[in-house]
LOTIBA-387148 format. One record per residue: chain; x, y, z of N, C-alpha, C in turn. Coordinates in steps of 0.001 Angstrom, whole numbers, plus 500000, padded with zeros to 6 digits. Layout:
% LOTIBA-387148
A|X|Y|Z|X|Y|Z|X|Y|Z
...
% end
This chain:
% LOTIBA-387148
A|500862|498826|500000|500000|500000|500000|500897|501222|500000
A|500842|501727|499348|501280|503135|498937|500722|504302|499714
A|501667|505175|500571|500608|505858|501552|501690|507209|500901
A|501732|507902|499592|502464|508773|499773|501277|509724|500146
A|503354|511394|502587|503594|512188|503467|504842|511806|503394
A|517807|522647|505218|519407|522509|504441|519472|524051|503452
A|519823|524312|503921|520351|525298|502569|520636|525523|502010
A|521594|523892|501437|522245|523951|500236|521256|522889|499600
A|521466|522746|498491|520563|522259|497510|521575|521144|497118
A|520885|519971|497201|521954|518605|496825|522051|518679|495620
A|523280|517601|495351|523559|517548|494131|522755|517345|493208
A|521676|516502|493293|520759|515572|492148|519642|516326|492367
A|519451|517385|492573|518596|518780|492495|517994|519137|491643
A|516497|518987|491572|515875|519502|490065|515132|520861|490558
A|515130|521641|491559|514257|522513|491735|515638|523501|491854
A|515541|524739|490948|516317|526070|490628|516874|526515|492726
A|518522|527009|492417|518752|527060|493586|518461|528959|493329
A|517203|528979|494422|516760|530430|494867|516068|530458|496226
A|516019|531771|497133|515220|532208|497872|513767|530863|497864
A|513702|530359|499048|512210|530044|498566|511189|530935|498960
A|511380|532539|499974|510495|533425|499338|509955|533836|498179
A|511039|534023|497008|510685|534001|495655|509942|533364|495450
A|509653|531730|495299|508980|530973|494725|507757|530970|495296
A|507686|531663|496738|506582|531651|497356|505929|533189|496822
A|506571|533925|496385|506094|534919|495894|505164|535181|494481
A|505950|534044|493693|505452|533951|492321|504327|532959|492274
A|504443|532394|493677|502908|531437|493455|503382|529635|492902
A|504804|529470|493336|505092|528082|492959|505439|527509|494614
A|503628|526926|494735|504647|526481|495671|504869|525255|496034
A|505121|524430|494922|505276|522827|494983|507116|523294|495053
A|507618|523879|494531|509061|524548|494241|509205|525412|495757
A|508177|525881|496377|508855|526704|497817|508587|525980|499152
A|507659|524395|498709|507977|523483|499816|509085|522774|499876
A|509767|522271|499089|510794|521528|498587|511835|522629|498968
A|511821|523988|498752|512972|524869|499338|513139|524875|500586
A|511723|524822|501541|511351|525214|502932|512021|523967|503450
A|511233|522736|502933|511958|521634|503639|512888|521551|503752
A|513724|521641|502890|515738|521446|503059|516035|522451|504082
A|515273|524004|503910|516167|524782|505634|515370|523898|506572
A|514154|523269|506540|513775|523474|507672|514182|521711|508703
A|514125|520571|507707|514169|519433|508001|515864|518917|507255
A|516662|519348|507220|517842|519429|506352|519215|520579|507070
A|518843|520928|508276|519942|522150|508479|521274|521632|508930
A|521804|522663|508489|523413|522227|508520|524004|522141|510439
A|524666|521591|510582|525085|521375|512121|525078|522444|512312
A|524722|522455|513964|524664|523655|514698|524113|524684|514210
A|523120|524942|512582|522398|525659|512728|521197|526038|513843
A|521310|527253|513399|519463|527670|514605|519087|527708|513330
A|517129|527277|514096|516149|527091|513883|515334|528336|512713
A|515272|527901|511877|514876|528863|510699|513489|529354|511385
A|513286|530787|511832|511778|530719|512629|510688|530955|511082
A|511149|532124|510229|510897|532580|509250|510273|531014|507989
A|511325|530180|508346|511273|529192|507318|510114|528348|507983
A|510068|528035|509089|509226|527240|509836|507628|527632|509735
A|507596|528911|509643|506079|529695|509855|505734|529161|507699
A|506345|529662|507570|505818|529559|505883|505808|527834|505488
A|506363|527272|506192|506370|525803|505874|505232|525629|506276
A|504702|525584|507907|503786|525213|508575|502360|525429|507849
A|501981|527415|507340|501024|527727|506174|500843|526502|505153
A|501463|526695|504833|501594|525464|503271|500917|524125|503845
A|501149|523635|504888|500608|522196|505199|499374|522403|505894
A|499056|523534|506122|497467|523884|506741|496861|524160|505514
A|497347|524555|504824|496169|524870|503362|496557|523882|502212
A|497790|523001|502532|497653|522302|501324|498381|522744|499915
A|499134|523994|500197|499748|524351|499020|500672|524061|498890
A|501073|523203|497728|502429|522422|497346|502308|521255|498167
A|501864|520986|499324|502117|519542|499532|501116|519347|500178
A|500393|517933|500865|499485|517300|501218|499046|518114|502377
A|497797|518261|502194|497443|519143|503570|497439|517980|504967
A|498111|518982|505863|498160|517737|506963|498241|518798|508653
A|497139|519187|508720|497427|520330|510103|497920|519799|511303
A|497910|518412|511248|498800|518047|512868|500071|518251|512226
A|501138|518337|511008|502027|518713|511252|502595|520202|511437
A|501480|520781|510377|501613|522873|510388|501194|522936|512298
A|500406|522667|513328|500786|522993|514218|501724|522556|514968
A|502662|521173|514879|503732|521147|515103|504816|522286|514320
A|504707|522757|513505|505678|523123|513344|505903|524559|513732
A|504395|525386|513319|503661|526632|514122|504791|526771|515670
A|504645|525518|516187|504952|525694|517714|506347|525738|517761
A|507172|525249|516725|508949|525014|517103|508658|526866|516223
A|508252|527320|515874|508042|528620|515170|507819|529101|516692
A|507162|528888|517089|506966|530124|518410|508015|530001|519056
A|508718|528573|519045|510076|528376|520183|511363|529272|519786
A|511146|529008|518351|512426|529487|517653|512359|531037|517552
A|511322|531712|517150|510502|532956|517630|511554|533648|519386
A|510959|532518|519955|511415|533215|521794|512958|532936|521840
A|513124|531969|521283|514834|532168|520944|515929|533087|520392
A|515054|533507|519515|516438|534638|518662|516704|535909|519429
A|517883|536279|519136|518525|537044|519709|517721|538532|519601
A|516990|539271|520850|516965|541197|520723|515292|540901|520200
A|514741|539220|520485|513045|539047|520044|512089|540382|521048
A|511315|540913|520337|510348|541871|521319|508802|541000|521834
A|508386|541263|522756|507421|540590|523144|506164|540804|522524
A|506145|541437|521579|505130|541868|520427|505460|540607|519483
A|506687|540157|519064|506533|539221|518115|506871|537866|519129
A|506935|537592|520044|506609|536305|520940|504845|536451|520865
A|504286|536999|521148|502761|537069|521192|502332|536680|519568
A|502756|537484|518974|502548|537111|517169|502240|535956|517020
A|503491|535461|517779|503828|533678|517023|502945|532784|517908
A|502685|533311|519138|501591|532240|519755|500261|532728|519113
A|500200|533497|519255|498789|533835|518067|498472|533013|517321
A|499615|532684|516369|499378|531858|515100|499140|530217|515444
A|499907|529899|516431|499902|528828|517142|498660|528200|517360
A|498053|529376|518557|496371|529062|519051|495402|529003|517568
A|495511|529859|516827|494737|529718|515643|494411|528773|514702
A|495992|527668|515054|495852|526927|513908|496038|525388|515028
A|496373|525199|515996|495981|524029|516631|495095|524000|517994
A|494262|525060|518053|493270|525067|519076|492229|523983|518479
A|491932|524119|517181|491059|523282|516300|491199|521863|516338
A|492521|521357|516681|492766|520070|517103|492061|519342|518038
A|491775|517819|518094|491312|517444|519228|493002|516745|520079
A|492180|516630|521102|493756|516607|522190|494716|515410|521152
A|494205|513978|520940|494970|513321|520261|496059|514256|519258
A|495471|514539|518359|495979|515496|517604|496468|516741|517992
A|496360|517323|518787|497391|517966|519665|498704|517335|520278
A|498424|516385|520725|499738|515877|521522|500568|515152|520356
A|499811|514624|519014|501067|514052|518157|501591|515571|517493
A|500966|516607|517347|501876|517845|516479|502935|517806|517737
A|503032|517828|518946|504169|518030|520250|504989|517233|519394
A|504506|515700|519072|505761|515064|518431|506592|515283|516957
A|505586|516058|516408|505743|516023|514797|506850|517439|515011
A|506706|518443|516038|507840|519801|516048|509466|518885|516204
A|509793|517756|516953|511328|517399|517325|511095|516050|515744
A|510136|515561|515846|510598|514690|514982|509309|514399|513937
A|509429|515199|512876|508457|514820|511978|508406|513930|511045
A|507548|512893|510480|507165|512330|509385|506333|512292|508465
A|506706|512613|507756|505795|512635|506449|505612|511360|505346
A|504214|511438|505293|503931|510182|504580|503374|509411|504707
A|503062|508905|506077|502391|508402|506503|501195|508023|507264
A|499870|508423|506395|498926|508656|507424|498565|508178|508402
A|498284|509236|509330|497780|508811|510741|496719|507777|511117
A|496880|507282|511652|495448|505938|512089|495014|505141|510800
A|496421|504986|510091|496053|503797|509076|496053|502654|509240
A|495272|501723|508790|494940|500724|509651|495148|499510|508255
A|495842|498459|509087|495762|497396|507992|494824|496308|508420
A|494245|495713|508157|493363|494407|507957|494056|493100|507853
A|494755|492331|509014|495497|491068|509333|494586|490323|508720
A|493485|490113|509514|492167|489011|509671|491427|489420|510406
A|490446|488838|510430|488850|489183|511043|489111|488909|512738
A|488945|490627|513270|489206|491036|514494|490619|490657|514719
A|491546|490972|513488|493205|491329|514227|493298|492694|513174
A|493949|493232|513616|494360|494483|512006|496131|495262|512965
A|496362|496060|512693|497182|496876|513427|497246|498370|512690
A|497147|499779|513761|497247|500954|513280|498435|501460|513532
A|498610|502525|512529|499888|503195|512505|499825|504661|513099
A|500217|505010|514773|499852|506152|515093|501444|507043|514730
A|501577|508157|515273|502401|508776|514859|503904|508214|515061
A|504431|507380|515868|505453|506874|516219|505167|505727|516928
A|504406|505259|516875|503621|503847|517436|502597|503166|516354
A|502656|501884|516814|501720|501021|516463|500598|500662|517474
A|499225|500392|516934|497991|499821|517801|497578|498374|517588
A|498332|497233|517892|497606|495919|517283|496692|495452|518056
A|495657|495431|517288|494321|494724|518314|494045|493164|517493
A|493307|492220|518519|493346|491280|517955|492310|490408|519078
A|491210|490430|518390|489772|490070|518843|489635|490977|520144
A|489716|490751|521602|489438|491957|522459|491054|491908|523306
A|492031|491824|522791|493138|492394|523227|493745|493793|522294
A|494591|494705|523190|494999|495546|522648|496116|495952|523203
A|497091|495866|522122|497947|496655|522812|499209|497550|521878
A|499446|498520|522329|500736|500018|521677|501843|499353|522117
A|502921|499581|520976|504184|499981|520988|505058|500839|520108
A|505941|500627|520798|506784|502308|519625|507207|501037|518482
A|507279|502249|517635|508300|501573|516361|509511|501525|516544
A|510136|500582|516633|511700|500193|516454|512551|501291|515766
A|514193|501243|516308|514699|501809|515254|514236|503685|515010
A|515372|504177|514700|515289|505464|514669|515172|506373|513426
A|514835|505132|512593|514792|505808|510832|513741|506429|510606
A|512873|506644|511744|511227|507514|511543|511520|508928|511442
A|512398|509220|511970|512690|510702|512486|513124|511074|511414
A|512528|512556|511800|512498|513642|510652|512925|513092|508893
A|511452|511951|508723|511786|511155|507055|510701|511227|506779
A|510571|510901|505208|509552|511091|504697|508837|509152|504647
A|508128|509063|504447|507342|507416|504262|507261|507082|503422
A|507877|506477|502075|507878|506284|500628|506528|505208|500369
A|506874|503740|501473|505939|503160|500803|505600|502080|502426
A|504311|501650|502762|503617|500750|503411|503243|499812|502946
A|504192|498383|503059|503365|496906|502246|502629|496007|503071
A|501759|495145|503472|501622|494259|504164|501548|493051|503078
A|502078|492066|503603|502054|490735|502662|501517|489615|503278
A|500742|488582|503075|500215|487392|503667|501051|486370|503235
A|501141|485659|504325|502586|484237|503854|502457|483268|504327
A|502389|482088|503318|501752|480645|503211|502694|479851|504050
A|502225|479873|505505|503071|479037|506423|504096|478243|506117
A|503810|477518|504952|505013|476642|504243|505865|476616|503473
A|505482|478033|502859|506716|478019|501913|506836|479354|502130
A|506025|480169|502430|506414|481611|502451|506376|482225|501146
A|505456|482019|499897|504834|482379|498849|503398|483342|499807
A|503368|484177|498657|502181|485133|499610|500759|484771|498457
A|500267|484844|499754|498407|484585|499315|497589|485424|499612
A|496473|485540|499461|495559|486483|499102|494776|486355|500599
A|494885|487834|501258|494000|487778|502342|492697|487532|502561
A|491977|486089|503297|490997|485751|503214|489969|486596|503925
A|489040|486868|503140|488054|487929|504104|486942|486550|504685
A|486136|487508|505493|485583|486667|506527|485765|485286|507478
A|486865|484632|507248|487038|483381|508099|488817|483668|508271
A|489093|483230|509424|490211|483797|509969|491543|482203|509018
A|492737|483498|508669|493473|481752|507583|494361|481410|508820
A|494586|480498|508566|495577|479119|509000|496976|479189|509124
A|497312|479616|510343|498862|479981|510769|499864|480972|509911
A|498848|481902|508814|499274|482452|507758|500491|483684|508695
A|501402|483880|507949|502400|485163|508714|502176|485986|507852
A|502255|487251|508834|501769|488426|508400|502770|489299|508498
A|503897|490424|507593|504913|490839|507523|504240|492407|506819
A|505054|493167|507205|504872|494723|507007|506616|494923|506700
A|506151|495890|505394|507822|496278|504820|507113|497934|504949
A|507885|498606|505563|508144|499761|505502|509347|500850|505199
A|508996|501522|504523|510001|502248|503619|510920|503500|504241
A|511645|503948|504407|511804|505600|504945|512908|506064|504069
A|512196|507445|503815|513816|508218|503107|514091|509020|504661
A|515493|509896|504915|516012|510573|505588|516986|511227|505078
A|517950|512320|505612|519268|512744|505108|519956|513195|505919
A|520994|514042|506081|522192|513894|507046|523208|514822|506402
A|523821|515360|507475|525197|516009|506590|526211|515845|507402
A|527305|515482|506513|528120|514450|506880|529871|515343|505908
A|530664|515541|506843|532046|516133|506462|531313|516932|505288
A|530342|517932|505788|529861|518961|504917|529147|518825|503289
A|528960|517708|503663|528319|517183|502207|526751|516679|502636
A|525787|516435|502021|524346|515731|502480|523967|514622|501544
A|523916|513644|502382|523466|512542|501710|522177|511675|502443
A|521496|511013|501738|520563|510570|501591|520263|509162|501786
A|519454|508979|502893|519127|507493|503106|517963|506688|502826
A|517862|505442|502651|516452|504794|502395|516586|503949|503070
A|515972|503339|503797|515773|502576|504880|514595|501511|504734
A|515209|500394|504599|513953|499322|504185|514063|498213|505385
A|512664|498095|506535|512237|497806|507148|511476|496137|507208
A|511819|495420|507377|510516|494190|507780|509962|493883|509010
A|508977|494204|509200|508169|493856|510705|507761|492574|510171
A|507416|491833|511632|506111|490705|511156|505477|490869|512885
A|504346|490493|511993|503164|490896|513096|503211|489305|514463
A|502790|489380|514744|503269|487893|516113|502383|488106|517266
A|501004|487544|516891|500422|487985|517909|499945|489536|518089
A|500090|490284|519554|499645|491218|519701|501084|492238|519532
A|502266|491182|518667|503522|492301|519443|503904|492443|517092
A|504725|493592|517203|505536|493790|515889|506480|493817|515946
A|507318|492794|515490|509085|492498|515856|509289|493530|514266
A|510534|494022|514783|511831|494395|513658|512397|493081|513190
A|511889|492810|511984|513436|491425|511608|514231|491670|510434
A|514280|492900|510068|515145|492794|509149|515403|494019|508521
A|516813|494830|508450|516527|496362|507682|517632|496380|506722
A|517552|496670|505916|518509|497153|504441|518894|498815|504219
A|519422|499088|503540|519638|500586|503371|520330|500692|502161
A|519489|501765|501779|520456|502446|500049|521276|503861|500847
A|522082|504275|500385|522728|505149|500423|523402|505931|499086
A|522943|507625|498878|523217|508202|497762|523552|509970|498210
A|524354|510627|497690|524685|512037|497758|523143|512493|497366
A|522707|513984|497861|522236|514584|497897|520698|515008|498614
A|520190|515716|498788|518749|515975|499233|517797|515151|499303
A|516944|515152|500041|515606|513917|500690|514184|514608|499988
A|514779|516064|500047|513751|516602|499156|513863|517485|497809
A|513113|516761|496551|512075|515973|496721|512275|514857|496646
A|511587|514199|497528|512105|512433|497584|511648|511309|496112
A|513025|510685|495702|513154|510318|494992|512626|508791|494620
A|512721|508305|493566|511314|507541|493057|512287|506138|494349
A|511428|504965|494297|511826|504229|494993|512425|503357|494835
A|513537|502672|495495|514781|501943|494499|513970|500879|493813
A|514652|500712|492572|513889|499400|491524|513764|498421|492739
A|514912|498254|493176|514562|496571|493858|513517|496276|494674
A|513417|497809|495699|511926|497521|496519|510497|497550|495577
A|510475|498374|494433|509538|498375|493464|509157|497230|493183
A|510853|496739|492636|510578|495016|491957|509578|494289|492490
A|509552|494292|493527|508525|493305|495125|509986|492486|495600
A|509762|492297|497196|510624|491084|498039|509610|490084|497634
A|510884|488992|497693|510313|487406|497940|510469|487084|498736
A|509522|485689|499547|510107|485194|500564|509838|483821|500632
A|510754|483045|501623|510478|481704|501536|510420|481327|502817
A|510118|480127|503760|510374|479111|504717|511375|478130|504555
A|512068|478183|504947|512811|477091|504247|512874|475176|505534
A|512097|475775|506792|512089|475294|507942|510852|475974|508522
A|510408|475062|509914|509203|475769|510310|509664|476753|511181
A|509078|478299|511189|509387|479004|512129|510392|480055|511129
A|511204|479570|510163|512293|479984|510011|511812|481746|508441
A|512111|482249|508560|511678|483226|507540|513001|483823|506118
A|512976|483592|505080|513976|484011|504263|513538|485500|503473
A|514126|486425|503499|513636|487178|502233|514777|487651|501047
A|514499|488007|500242|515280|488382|499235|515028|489446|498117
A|515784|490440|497670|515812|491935|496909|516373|491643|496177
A|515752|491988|495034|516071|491626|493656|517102|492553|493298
A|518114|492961|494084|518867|494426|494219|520429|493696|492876
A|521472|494445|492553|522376|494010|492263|523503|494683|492725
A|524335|493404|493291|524254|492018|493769|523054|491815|494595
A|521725|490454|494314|520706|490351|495462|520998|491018|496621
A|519986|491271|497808|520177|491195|498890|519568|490029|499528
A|519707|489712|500561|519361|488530|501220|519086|488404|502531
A|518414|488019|503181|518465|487498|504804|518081|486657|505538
A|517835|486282|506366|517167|484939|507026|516955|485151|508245
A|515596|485364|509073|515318|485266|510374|514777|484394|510989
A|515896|484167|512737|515719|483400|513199|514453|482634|513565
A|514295|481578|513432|512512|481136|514225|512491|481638|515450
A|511099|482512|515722|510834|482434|517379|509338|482333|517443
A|509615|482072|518470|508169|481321|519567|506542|482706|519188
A|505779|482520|518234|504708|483373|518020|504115|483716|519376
A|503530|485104|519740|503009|485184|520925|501593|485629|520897
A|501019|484451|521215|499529|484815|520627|498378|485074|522001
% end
């Protein structure tokens, strides 16, 4: 399932290196989110906090211009805007008030849930991935995807945990798969609706871009994920990574090999194989453990 959510301009850069006021001026602003993002999710070490860049980013994701409208993140970001606001150096208390202004205006409208994930979306945002998406295991199991957690319910148990692993932070979500897998060989089958299937394993590949700057250069990560579902719990079993010079934004198409599709096999009971059609393949094999149902 496909869920598509710095100041220097990377190398493999297709958007003109300018002001992204300009572009916000002329009315492009698929071209002045893609600028905003790199100061704002992209800054160079030990930069401070773009307050200027943050407020015009935040606009854009409350109305939807240039990128997916999504207001739990514009009031996260509204709010590192008011922080960054009370931070700068010789600020007057006329423009500390400004910036909470804008704040109350645009996440008073929230309900508390959605209030308390923008708290998370200001230190560590993701994009891409909608909130309270929910996959369909089997009849009365599914699991949701909250902002940095999972919800697996499964007939009248329930229970949250965080997502593994630190590749969530401040990345975008390229792609969400769930796959059904034929206890025995680990060929995937078609999720049976209404009658619950037969020891079938249930695996989630999740995607992340990120970036980084590194001996003054920025490069770019992809991060390929396998959960499998086990009961009421979601193990990490397996992560891969591409690595390439330049910018996260705009995030780039998705490597052939994850496109291609993973395969997977059993090769033993318990035992899980997968494989990326990458060159040279990639490969892995996780250990059998005890399902906790």
């Amino acid at each position: 399932m496909l869920l598509v959510a710095a100041i220097l301009l990377g190398p493999a850069s297709t958007v003109k290196a300018e002001p992204w006021e300009a572009a916000v001026k002329r009315g492009d602003f698929a071209a002045a989110a893609t600028l905003l993002q790199r100061v704002v999710f992209e800054p160079a070490r030990g930069a401070r906090p773009d307050a200027a860049a943050l407020r015009q980013l935040a606009l854009l994701y409350a109305d939807g211009k240039g990128v997916d409208k999504d207001p739990v993140l514009a009031c996260g970001l509204l709010r590192a805007h008011a922080v960054a606001t009370a931070k700068a150096p010789r600020v007057t208390a006329a423009a500390k008030r400004a910036a909470q202004t804008v704040v109350d205006r645009y996440c008073s409208p929230l309900s508390v849930t959605e209030r308390a994930a923008a708290f998370a979306a200001m230190s560590c945002p993701r994009v891409g991935l909608q909130r309270g998406a929910t996959v369909a295991l089997e009849p009365g199991w599914s699991i949701r995807f909250n902002d940095r957690s999972v919800t697996v319910t499964r007939n009248n148990d329930v229970r949250e945990q965080p997502l593994a692993g630190d590749g969530l932070c401040r990345s975008q979500v390229l792609l969400m798969r769930h796959s059904s897998l034929d206890p025995s060989t680990g060929a995937l089958v078609e999720p049976q609706t209404g009658t619950k299937a037969r020891n079938v394993r249930h695996v989630i590949e999740l995607v992340t871009l990120h970036s980084a700057w590194h001996n003054g250069a920025l490069a770019r990560e992809t991060i390929w994920q396998l959960y499998e579902v086990r009961g009421l719990a979601l193990d990490l079993a397996a992560v891969e990574r591409w690595q390439e010079p330049g910018s996260a934004w705009p995030a780039p198409e998705l490597p052939g090999a994850i496109a291609r599709g993973v395969t997977f096999a059993i090769p033993a009971p318990g035992q899980l194989e997968y494989a990326i059609p990458d060159d040279p393949p990639r490969r892995g094999s996780i250990a059998p453990q005890q399902a906790r149902r």
